[in-house]
KEZADREN-606396 format. One line per field, with one value per residue (C-alpha): residue number from 0; x, y negated, z; residue in three letters. Coordinates in nm, 4 decimals. Layout:
# residues N
n	(NUM/...)
c1	(X/...)
c2	(Y/...)
c3	(Z/...)
res	(ALA/...)
This chain:
# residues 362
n	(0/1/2/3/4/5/6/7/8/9/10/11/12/13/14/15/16/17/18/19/20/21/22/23/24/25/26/27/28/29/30/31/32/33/34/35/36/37/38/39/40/41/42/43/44/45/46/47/48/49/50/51/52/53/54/55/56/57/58/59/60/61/62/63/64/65/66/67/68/69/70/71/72/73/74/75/76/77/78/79/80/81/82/83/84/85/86/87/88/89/90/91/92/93/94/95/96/97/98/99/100/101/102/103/104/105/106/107/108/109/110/111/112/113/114/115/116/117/118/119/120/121/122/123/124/125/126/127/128/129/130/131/132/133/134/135/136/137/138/139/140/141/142/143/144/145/146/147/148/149/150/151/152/153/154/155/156/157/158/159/160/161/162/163/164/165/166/167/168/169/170/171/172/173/174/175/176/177/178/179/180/181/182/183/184/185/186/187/188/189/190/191/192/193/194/195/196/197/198/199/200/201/202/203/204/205/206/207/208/209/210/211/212/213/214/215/216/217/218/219/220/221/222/223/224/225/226/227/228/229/230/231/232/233/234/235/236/237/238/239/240/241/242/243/244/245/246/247/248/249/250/251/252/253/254/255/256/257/258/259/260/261/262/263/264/265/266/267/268/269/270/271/272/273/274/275/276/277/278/279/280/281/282/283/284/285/286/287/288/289/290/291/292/293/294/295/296/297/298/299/300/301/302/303/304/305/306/307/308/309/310/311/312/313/314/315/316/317/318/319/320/321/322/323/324/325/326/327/328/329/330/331/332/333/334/335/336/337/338/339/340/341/342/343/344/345/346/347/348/349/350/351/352/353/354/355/356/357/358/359/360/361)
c1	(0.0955/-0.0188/-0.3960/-0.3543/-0.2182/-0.4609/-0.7528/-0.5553/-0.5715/-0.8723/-1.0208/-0.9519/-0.8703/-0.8150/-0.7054/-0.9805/-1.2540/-1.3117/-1.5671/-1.3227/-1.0866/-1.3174/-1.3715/-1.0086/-0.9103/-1.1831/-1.0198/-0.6762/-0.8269/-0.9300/-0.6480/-0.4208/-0.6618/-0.5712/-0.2007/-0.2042/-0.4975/-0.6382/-0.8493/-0.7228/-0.8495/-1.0053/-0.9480/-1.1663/-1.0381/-1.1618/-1.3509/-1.0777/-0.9963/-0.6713/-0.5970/-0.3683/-0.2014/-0.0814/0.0958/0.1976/0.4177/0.5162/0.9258/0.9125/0.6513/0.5638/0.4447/0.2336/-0.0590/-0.3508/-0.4525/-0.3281/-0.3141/-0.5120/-0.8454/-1.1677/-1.2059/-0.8398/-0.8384/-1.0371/-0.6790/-0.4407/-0.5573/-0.4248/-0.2186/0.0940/0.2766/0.6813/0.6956/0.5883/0.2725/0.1114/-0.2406/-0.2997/-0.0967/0.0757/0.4036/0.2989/0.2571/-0.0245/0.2963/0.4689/0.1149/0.1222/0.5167/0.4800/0.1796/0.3956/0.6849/0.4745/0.2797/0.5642/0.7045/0.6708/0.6141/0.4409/0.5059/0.6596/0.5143/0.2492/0.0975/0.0087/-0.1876/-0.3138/-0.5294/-0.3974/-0.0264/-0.0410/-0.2351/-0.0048/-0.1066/-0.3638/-0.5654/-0.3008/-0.0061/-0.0890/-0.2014/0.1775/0.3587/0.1613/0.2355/0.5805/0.6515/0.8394/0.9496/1.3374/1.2542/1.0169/1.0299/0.8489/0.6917/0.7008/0.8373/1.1963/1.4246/1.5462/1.7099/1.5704/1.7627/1.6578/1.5395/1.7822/1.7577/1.4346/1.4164/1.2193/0.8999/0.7983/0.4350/0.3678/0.1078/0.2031/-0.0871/-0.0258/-0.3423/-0.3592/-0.6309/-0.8523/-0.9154/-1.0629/-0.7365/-0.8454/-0.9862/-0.7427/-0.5231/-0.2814/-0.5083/-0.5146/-0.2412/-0.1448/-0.1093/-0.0168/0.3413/0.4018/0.3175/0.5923/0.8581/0.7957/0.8636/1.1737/1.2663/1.2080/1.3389/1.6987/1.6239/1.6326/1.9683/2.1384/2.0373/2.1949/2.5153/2.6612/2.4561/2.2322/2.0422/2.0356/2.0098/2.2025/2.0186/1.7656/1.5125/1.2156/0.9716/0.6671/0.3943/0.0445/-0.0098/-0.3404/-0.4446/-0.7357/-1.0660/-1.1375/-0.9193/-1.0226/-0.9582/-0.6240/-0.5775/-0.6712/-0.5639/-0.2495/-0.1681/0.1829/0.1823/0.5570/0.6773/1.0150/1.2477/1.4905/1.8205/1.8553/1.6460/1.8809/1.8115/1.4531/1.4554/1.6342/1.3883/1.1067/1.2641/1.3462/0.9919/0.8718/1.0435/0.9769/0.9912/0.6781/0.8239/0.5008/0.3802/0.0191/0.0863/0.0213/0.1748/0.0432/0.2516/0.0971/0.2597/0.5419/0.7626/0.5347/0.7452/1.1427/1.3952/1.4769/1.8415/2.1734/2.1591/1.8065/1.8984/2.2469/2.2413/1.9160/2.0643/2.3590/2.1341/1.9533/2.2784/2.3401/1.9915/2.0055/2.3793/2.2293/1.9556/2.1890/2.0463/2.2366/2.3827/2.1630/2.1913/2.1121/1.9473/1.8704/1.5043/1.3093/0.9777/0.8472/0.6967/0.5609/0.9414/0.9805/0.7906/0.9083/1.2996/1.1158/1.0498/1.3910/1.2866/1.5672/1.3766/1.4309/1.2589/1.1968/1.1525/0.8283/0.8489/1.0973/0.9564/0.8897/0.6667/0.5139/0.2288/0.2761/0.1850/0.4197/0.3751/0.5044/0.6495/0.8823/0.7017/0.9934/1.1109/0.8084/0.8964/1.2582/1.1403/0.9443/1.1756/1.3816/1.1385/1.0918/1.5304/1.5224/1.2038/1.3901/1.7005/1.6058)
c2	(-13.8816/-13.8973/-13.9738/-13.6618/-13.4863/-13.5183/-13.4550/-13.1480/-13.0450/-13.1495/-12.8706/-12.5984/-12.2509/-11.9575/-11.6926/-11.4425/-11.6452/-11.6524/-11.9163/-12.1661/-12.0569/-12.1186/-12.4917/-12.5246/-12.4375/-12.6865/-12.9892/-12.8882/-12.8461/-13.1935/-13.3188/-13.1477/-13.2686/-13.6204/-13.6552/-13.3632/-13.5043/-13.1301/-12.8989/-12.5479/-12.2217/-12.0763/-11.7267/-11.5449/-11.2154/-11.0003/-11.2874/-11.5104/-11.7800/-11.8810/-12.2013/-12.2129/-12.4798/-12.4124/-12.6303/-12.5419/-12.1438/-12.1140/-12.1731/-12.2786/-12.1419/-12.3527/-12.1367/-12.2034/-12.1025/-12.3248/-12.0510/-12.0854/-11.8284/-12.1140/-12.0065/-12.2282/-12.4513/-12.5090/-12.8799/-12.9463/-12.7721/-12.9135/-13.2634/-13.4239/-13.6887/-13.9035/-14.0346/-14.1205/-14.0110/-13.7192/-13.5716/-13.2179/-13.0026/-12.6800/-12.5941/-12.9043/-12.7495/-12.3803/-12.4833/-12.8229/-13.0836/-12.8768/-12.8942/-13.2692/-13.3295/-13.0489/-13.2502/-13.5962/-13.4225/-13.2702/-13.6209/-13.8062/-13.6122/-13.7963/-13.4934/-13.1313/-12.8956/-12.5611/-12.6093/-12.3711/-12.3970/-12.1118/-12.1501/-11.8637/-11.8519/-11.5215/-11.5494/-11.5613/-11.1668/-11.0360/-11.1649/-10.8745/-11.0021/-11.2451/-11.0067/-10.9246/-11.2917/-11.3991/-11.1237/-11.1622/-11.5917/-11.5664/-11.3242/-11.5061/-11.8086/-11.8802/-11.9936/-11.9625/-12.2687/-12.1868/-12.4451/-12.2713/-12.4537/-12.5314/-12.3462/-12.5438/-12.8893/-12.8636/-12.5806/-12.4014/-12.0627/-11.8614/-11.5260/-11.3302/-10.9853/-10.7364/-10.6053/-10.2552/-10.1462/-9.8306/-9.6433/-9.3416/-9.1385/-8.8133/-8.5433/-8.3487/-8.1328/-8.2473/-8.0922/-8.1818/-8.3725/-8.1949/-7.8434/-7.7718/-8.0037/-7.7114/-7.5871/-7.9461/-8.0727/-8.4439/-8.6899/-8.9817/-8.7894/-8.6829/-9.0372/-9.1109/-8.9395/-9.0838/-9.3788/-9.3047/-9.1696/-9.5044/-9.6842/-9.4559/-9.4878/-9.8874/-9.8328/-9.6867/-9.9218/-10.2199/-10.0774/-10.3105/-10.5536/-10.6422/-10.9697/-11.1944/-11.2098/-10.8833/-10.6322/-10.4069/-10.3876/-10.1295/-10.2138/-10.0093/-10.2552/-10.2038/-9.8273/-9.6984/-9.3113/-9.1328/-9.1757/-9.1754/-9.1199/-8.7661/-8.6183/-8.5161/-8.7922/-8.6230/-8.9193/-9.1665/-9.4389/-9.6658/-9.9369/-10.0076/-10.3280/-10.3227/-10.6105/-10.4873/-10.7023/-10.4980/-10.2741/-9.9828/-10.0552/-10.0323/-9.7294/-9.6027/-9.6379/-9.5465/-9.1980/-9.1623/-9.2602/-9.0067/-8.7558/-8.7791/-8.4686/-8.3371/-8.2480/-8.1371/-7.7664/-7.8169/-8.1442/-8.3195/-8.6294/-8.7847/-9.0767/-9.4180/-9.6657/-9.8158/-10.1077/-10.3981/-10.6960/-10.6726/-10.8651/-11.2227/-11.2063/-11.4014/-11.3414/-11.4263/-11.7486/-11.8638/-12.0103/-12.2339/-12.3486/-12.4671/-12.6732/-12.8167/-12.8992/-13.1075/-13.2927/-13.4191/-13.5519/-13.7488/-13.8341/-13.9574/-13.7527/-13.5667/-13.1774/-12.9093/-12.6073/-12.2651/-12.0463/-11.6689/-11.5787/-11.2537/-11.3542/-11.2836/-11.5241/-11.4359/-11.5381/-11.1634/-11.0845/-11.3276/-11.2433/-10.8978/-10.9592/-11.0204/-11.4211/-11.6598/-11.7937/-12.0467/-12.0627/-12.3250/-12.6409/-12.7393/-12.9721/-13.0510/-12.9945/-12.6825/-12.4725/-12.2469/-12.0737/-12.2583/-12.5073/-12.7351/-12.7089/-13.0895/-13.2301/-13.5236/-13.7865/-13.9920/-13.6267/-13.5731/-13.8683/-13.7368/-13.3303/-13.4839/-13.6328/-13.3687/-13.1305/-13.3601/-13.3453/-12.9704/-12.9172/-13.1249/-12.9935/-12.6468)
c3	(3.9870/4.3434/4.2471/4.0633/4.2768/4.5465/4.2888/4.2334/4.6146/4.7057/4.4669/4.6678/4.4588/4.7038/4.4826/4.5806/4.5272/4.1288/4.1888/4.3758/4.1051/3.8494/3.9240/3.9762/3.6142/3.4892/3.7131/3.5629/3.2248/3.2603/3.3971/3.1214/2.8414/2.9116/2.9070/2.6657/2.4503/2.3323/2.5070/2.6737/2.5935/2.8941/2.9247/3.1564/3.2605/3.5503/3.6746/3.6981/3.4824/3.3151/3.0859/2.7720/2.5563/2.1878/1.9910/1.6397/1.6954/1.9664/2.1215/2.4338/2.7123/3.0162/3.2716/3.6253/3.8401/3.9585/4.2598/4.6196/4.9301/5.1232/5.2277/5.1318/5.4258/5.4957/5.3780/5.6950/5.9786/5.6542/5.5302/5.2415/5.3134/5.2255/5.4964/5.4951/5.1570/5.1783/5.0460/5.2401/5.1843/5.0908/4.8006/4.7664/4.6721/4.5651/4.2861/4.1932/4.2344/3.9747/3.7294/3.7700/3.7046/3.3907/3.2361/3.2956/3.1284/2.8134/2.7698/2.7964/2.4287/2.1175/1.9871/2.1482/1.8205/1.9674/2.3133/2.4499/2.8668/3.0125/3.3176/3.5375/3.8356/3.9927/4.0294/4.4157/4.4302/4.1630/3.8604/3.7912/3.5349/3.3482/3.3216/2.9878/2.9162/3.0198/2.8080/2.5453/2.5700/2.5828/2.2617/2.0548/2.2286/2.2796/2.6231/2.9408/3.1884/3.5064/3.7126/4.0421/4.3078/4.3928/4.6201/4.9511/4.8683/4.4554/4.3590/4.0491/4.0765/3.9046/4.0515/4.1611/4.2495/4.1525/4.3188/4.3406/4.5861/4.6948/4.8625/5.0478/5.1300/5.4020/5.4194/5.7193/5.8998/6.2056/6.5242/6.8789/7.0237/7.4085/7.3186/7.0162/6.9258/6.8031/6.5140/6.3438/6.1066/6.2659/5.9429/6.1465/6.2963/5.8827/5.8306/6.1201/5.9781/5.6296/5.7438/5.9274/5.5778/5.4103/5.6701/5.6060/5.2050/5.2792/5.4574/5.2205/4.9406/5.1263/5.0593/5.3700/5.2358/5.5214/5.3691/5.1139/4.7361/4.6330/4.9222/4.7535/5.0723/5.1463/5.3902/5.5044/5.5512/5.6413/5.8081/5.9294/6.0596/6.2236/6.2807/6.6565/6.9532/7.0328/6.6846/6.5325/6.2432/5.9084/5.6610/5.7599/5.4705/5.4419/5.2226/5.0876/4.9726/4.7667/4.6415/4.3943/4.2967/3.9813/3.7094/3.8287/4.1700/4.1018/3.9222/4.1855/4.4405/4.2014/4.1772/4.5345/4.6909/4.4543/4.5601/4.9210/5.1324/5.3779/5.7379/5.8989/5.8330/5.6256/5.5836/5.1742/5.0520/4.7697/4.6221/4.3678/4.2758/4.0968/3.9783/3.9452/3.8208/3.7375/3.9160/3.7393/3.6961/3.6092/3.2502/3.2267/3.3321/3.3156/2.9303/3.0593/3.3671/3.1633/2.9419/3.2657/3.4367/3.0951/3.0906/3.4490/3.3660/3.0973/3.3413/3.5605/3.8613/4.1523/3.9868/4.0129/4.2433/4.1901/4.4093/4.4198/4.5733/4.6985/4.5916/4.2532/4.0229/3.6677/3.5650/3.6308/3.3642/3.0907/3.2141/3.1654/2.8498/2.6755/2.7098/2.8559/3.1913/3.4343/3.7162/4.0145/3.7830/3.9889/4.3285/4.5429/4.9343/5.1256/5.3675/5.0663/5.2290/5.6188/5.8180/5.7178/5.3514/5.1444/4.8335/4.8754/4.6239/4.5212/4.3387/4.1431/3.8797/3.8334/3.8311/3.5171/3.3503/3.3781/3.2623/2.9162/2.8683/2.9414/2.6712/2.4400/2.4565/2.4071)
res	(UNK/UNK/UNK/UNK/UNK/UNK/UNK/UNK/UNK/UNK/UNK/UNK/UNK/UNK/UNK/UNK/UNK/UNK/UNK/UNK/UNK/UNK/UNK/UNK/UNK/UNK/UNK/UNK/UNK/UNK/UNK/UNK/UNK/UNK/UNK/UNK/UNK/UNK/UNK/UNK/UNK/UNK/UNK/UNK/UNK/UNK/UNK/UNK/UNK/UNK/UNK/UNK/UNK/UNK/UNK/UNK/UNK/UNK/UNK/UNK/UNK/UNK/UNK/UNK/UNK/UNK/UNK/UNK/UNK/UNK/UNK/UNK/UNK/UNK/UNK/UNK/UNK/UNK/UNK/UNK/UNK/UNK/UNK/UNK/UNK/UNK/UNK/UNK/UNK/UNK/UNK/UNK/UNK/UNK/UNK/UNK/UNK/UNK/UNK/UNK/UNK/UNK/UNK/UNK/UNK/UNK/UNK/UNK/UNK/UNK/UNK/UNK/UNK/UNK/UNK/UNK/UNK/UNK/UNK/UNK/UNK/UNK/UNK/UNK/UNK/UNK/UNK/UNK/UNK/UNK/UNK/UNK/UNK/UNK/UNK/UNK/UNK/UNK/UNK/UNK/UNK/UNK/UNK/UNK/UNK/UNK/UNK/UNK/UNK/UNK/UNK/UNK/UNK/UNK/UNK/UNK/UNK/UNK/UNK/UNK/UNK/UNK/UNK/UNK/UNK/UNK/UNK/UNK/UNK/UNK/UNK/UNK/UNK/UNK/UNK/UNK/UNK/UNK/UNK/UNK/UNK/UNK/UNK/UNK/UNK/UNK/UNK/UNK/UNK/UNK/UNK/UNK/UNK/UNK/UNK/UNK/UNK/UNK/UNK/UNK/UNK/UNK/UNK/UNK/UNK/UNK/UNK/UNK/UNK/UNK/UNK/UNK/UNK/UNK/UNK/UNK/UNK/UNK/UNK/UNK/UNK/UNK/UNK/UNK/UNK/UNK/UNK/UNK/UNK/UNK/UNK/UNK/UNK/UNK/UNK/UNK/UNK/UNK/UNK/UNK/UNK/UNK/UNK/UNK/UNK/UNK/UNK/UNK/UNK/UNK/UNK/UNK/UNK/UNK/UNK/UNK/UNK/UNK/UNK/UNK/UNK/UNK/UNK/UNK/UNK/UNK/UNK/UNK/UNK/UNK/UNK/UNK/UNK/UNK/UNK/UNK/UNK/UNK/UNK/UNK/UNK/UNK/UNK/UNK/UNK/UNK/UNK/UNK/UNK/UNK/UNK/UNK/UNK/UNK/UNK/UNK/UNK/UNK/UNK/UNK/UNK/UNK/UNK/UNK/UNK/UNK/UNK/UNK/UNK/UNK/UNK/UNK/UNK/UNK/UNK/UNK/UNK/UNK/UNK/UNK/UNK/UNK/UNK/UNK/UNK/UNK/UNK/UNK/UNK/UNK/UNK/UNK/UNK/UNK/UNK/UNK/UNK/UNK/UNK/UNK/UNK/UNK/UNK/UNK/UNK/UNK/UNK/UNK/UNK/UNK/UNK/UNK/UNK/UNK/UNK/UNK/UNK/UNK/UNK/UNK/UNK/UNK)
């Protein structure tokens, strides 16, 4: 597993360069092949490349990604290494331990009937090209396992919210900042108060829920205006990021960023954007998590936790889908997208087997 695993690293596969991403997909195609013992389909869309496994129709949909937010070049600040037991390198845990654990688990089978592997190489931008490529996967499958990485201490991913983006765009009307500031229309102070108006829309969907799992948040992100320090701004731009703990919630939102309100005379607002994944939820999961609690009690291993997450994973859009999902079945570590990203090795082996029960079982 851990030769594999570094193979697995040492092919770097920043999401934004196709190329990388390219040879990526043909290391895990090769990888796959051999414990799998048939060939993917690879599925280039957009320039990026995604792999697939079919087995016989379809039940039961193994889902993961092969791309990482680590720039080419970042093996040289982030070596790979194993040391205490614990392996680290660029995308180590998000997500090529979970590839080699799933492809220990499916080999392992006596038999792979009902099995497909779906394996994408732009989950980490938003899954842009393979969207369509997952929804279409999982129709008609009784379940979606998701190899993304595990929540702190191995919990399963049970819960994921919802992710709405958002670009609010604010037209105004330059002037000469010194000789007549008063005949221009200043976008960046309408782009001011939208933002105090998202930032009071947030408030009230907390609902005295200031963090965690059940707050529906709204957070302006990136914000840019004018053109030059003498010159009313003509164009501002907010980029809006929203986590949703429910489909209402995110409707909710939807409808209300909409309908936002201009507060500077002459000033437009134009509004894109919309939900972009929906949240993961409870029921989604619940009947899954029971069967996994089962397989690692006949495993004999430690009992599972669950855990409720704000990022997205395409387990959105399986749970999406109608399709019981459970999410976080990939490797047990930490530090997704940091520094200190690691698996802990002597997990990987169990993860598999446990993977195998749960694919049995269902």
């Amino acid at each position: 597993m851990l030769s594999e695993l570094e193979e697995l690293v040492l092919c770097e596969s920043f999401s934004a360069d196709h190329r990388a991403v390219a040879r990526s997909a043909a290391t895990v195609a090769a990888q796959g092949s051999r414990w799998l013992d048939a060939t993917p389909e690879t599925l280039v869309i957009g320039g990026v490349t995604h792999l697939r496994w079919t087995f016989g129709v379809p039940r039961v949909l193994l889902v993961g990604h092969h791309d990482t937010v680590w720039p080419i070049g970042s093996l040289s600040d982030h070596p790979w290494s194993i040391r205490d037991g614990i392996a680290r390198g660029p995308g180590v845990f998000d997500m090529k331990a979970g590839l080699v654990q799933m492809f220990h688990a499916v080999g392992s089978l006596s038999s792979l009937d009902g099995i497909r592997i779906l394996v994408t190489g732009d989950e980490e931008v938003g899954s842009r090209t393979s969207r369509e490529l997952v929804l279409d996967s999982v129709r008609g499958c009784a379940a979606a396992l998701v190899l993304e990485a595990s929540a702190d201490g191995g919990a399963l991913k049970t819960v994921r919210k919802g992710v709405s983006r958002y670009d609010v765009s604010v037209r105004g009307r330059a002037a000469h900042s010194g000789l007549q500031p008063e005949k221009g229309v200043n976008a960046a102070v309408e782009a001011a108060h939208q933002i105090l108006a998202l930032t009071e829309l947030d408030a009230s969907m907390r609902e005295g829920r200031p963090h965690g799992p059940e707050a529906t948040t709204i957070t302006p992100t990136l914000v840019s205006a004018g053109t030059s320090a003498n010159t009313v701004p003509d164009r501002a731009t907010i980029r809006v990021d929203v986590r949703a703990a429910s489909e209402a919630a995110q409707a909710r939102v939807d409808e209300e960023i909409h309908r936002l309100v201009v507060r500077t005379p002459g000033a437009e607002l134009i509004v894109e954007g919309g939900p972009v994944r929906p949240p993961l939820d409870h029921g989604s999961s619940a009947a899954l998590f029971a069967v996994a609690q089962g397989a690692a009690v006949r495993l004999g291993m430690r009992p599972l936790c669950a855990a409720a997450v704000g990022g997205a994973s395409d387990g959105n859009l399986t749970a999406g889908a109608g399709v019981p999902t459970l999410d976080g079945l990939g490797a047990v570590g930490g530090g997704a997208h940091a520094d200190d990203e690691h698996v802990v090795v002597s997990e990987m082996p169990l993860r598999a087997a446990l993977l195998a029960e749960l694919i049995t079982s269902v």
